[in-house]
N, C-alpha and C positions, 0 to 999 in steps of 0.2 A: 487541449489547453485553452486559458482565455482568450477571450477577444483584446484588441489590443481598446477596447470602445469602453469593456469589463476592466480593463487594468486600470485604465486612466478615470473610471467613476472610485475604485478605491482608494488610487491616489488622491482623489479629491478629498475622501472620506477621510482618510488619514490624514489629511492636511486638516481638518476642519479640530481634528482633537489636538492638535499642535500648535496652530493660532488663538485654538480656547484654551490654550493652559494646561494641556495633556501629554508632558514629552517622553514619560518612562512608555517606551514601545509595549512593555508586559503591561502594564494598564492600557492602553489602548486596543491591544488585542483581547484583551478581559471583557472591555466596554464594550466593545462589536459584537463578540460572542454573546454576550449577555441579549443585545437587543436583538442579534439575527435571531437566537432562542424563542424570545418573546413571540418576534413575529410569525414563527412558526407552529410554536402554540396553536395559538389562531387559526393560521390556513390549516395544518393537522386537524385538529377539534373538527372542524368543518368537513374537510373530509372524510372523518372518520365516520361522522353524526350521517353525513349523506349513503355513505356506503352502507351502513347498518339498518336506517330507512327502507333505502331497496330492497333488501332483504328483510322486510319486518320484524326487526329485531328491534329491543330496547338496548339505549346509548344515554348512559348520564354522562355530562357534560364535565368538559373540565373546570368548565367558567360558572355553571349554573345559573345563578343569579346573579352575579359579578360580570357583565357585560362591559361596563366601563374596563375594564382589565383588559379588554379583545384590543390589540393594535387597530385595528380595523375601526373601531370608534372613539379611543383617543387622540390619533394620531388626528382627526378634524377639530378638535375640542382646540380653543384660544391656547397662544402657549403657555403661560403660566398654570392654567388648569391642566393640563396635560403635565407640566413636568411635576406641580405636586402630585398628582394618580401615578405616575410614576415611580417615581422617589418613594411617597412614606406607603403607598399602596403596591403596586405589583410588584416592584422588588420585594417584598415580604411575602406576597402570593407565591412568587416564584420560589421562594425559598422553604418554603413550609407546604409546595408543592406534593411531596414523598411525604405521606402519614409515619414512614417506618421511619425514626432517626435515625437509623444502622444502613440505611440504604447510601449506597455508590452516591448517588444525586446528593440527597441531604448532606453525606458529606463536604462533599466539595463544594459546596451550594451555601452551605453555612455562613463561610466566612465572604459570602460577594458581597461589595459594597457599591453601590450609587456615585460615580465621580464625577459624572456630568453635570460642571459648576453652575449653567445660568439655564433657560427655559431658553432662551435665543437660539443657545446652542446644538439642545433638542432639536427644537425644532427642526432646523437645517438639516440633522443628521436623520431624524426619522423620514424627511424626506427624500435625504441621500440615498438611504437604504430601502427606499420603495424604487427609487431609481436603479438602482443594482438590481433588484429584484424582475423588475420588467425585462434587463437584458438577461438575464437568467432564463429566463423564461423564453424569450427569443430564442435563446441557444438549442430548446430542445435537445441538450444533452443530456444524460446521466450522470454524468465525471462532474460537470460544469461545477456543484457546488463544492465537491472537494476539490478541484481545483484552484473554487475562490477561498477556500480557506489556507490551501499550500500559498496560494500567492502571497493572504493575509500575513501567515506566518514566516515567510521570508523575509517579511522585511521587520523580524524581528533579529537584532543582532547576532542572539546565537542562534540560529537557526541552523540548521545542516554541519552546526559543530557537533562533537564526540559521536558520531557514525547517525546521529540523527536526519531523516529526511523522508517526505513523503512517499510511500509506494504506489505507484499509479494507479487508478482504481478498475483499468481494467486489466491489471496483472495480477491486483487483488482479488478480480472476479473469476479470470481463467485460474487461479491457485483453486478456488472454492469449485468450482465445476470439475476440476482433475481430482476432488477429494470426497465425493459420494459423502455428503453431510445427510442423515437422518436427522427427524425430528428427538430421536433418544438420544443423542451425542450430548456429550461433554465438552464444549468446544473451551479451547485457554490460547490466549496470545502470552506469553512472559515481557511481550516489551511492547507493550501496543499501543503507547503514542495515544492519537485521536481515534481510537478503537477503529479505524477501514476494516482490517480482514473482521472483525465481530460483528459489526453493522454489514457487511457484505452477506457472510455468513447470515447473518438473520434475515435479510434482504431476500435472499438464494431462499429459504426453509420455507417463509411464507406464501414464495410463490409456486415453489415446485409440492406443497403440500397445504394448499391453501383451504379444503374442505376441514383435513383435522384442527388447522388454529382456528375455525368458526366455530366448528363445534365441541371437539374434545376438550373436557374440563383439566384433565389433567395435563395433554400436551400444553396446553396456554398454562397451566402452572409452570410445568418443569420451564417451558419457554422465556418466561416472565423473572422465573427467581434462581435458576439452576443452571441453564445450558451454556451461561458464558461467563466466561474468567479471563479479565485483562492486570498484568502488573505495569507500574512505569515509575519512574522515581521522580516526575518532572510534574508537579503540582496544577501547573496551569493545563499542559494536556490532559490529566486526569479528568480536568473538569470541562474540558471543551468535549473529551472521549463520553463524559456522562450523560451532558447533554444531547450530545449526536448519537447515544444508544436509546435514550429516555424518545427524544423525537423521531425514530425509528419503531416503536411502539413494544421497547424492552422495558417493560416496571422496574424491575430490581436488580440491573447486572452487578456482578461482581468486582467493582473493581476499586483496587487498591492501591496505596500508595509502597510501593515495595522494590527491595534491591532484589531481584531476581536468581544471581547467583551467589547472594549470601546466607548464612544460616537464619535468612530473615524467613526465606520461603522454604517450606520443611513440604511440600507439596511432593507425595511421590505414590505414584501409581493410581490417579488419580482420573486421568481423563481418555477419554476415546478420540481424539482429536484436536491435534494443534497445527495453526496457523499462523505463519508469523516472518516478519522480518527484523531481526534483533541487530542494535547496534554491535558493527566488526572494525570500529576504528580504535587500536589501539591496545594496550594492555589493563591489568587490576593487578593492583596489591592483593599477593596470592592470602596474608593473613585475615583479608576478609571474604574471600570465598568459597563456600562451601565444604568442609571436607569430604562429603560424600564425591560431589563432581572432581576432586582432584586425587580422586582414590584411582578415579575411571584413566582422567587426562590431567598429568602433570602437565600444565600449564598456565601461563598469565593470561595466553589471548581469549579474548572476550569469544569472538566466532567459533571456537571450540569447547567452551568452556558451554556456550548454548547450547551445543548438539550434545553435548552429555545430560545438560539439564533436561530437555525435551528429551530422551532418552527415560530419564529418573521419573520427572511428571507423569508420562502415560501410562494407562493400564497395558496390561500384556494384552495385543491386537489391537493396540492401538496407531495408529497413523500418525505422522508428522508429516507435515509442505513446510520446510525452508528452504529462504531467498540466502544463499551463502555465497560469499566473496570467494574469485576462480582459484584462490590459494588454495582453499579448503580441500580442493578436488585434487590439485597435487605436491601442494607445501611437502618437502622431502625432509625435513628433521623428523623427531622422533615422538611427538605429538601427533603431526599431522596426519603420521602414518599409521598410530594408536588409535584415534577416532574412527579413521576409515575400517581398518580390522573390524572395530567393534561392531561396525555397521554391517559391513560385506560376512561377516563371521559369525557373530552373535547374536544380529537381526535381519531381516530381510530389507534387504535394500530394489528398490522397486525403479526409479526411474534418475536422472540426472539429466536439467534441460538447460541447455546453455543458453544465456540471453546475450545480445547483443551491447555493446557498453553507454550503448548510449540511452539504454532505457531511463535512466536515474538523471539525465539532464535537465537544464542546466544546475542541479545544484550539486551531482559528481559524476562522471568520466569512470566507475570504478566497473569492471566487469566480474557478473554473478554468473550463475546459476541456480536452479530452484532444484534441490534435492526432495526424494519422496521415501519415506522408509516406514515400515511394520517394525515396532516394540515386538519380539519373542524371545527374546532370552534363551532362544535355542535357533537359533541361525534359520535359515530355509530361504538363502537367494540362490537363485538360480542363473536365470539371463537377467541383466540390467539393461533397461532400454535408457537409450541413448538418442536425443534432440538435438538437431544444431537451428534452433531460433534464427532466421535471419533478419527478419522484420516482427516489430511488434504491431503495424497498423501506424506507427507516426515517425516522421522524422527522425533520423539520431542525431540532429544538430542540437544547439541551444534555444532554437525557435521549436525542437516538436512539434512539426505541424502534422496535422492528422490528414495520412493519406486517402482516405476514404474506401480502403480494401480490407481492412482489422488484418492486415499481416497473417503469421503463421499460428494465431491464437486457437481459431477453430480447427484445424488438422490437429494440432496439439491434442485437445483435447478429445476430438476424434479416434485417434489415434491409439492414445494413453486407453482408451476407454476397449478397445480391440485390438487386444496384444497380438492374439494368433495370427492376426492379418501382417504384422513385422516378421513372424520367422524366417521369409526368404528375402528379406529386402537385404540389398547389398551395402557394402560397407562406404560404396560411394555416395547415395541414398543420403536424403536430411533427416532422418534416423534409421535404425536401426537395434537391436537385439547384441550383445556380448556376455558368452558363460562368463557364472563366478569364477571358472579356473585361470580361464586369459586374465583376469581383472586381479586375479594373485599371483599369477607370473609376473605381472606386471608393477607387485608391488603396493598391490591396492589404487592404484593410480587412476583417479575418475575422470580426468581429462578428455574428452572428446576426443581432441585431437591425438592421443595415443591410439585410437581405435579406427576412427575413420580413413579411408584411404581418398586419396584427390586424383584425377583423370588427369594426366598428363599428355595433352597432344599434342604429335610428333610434327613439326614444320620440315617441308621440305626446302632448302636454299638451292641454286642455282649452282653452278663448280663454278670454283674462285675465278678463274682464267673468265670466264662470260662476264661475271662481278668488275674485275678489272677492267674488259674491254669498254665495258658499259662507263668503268669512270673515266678513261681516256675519252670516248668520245665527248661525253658532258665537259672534261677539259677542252677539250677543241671547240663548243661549239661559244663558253665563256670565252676562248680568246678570238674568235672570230668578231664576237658581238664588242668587244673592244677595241681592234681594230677598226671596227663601222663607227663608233664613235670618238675614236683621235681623226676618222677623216673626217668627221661631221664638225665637230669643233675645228680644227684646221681649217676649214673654208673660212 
């Protein structure tokens, strides 16, 4: 999480578009985004130009001969020249950034506009955000900028309304290490917010196959224009998700503005890999859902209605990692227990890892699990291993503070990664192995806690009569000791 040093520098920053005449919270989170962008530009460009150097490689620049454009030399230029190179200058650079007009960026990027009223204003704030920047940098985190950005977007009103909110980014990260991502993957989120699991996911590919993105022409295509598909319905995330893919070194992801489980997205059998945390608060009007998904699962709720879609999405061997609410695993109506069939039955169902409830803190208390399954269309689970999460590495209060142990993240994945090492662990064990047939005795019932067993150890007490004698004297020795003092006070 942030520092409380990081908090209180944004809050200043948000105060400073407040006092200049910026009160709608979605323009102010537009305006930051905009300029973090900018300045990352910059530092990007540079790093990338330096990295390709060492390697003798040729690197055209983004800036070329537009230098004035670099944060790093406007931001000393007088204010007023600064805010015009701003205003009628790199906000059009930034916007006509993407050659392609069909690209994710240029989309969303189209319609940004310039609200930062005076060059005063600017100023202050380009120097705010160099100051933010410095403690960023301090932090020597990884999390630390998605963090600044979840803080950003908190204190945007609706924030963490309709199942909306941040997935932490190293929950993000341990999803993608438990999911053996290749560089041929299809990866798609259907509800991916500020794209985390696609930027992780890319994150992951570059590093764990860093030789083929230097040189193979075609992975850096497929990589560049193919391997990721994000949907959201939420306009401003799309465009914070483009830039934070684009600044990750994705050219052209895919992402769209789309209702996910309506017949808007006819997406089916499509990808090799999905990741994702989709809103589960609440229901939909079943007339604009999908018929295909409600062929699968007659229902309204949202959290069901994803596992079918991701079900419909994937190719046959394809994978899914979702983060699903602990109903999923044993809601007892007739839904809930449709879905699981379909999974335990129809596809391979591979693992269920219980998280703790406080991972989603402070903006919900709700407790998950991260379910793992193979799309085949002809069944083939066998044992389901089973996780009990008891720490993620941070706090589960409202402060999250990072314990400095990463929790049970790395065994997780450990673990998941070397099944046959589970087949004798016992049921008392923080996991464990359960046939598919207990798991349909059972009702399909994926609950941990139906399966694991808890050590109950046996106290011995003393016989009552010792118990008793022991309160009589304790009686005796209080009215002794009051005695002693009605004669002490009596003197």
């Amino acid at each position: 999480m942030i520092t409380g040093e990081l908090k209180t520098k944004v809050d200043k920053l948000w105060e400073m578009f407040w006092t200049g005449g910026l009160t709608n919270p979605l323009d102010v989170i537009e305006q930051i985004t905009y300029l973090l962008f900018i300045r990352d530009l910059d530092s990007t460009d540079k790093i990338k130009k330096s990295e390709l150097l060492m390697l003798d490689l040729p690197y055209e620049g983004i800036f070329n001969d537009k230098d004035d454009y670099r944060w790093s030399v406007f931001r000393d230029k007088p204010a007023q020249q600064m805010y015009n190179i701003v205003q009628q200058e790199v906000f059009q650079f930034i916007k006509e950034l993407h050659a392609d007009e069909n690209s994710a960026y240029a989309k969303y990027m189209d319609d940004a506009i310039f609200k930062i009223p005076t060059p005063q204003l600017l100023e202050k704030i380009v120097s705010s955000i160099d100051s933010l920047y410095e403690s960023l940098n301090a932090l020597e985190s990884a999390d630390a900028r998605g963090d600044l950005y979840e803080y950003l977007l908190s204190k945007i009103a609706t924030s963490g309304t309709n199942g909306q909110f941040r997935t932490p980014r190293h929950i993000i990260r341990m999803i993608v290490e438990l999911m053996d991502i290749t560089p041929e993957d299809m990866v798609a989120d259907p509800a991916c917010g500020t794209s985390g699991f696609l930027v992780e996911t890319a994150t992951y590919l570059k590093q764990e196959y860093k030789d083929r993105y230097l040189s193979d022409e075609q992975t850096k295509l497929h990589f560049n224009n193919n391997a990721f598909t994000g949907y959201d319905m939420d306009r401003t995330m799309l465009r914070i998700g483009a830039m934070n893919m684009m600044l990750h070194g994705i050219e052209n992801p895919r992402i769209e503005y789309k209702d996910s489980l309506s017949d808007q997205n006819s997406d089916s059998g499509i990808y090799t890999k999905i990741l994702t945390n989709p809103p589960f608060k609440g229901s939909l009007d079943a007339d604009i859902v999908s018929t295909d998904l409600l062929k699968m699962v007659n229902t309204k709720k949202t959290e069901l209605l994803f596992v079918a879609l991701f079900l419909r999405m994937l190719k046959t061997g394809g994978r899914c990692a979702s983060i699903v609410p602990d109903g999923v695993l044993f809601g007892s109506n007739k839904a809930y227990k449709t879905i699981r069939r379909e999974l335990v039955e129809n596809n391979r169902l591979e693992a269920v890892i219980s998280m703790p409830s406080g991972v989603f803190k402070p903006y919900a208390g709700v407790s998950t699990a991260i379910i793992i399954f193979t799309k085949t269309g002809a069944g083939g689970t066998d044992n389901v291993w089973f996780y009990n999460m008891l720490s993620d590495g941070y706090s589960l209060d409202d402060k999250r503070s990072d314990l400095g142990d990463g929790g049970d993240i790395a065994d997780i994945v450990a673990r998941f990664h070397a099944l046959d090492g589970e087949v004798d662990r016992k049921r008392t064990d923080q996991s464990f192995l359960v046939p598919k047939q207990e798991i349909v005795d059972n009702e399909y019932d994926l609950s941990i806690n139906k399966y694991k067993q808890t050590i109950v150890e046996k106290v011995e007490y003393p016989p009552t009569s010792e118990i008793i004698a022991e309160l009589h004297a304790i009686e005796a020795q209080v009215a002794e000791g009051l005695k002693e003092l009605e004669a002490m006070l009596g003197e």
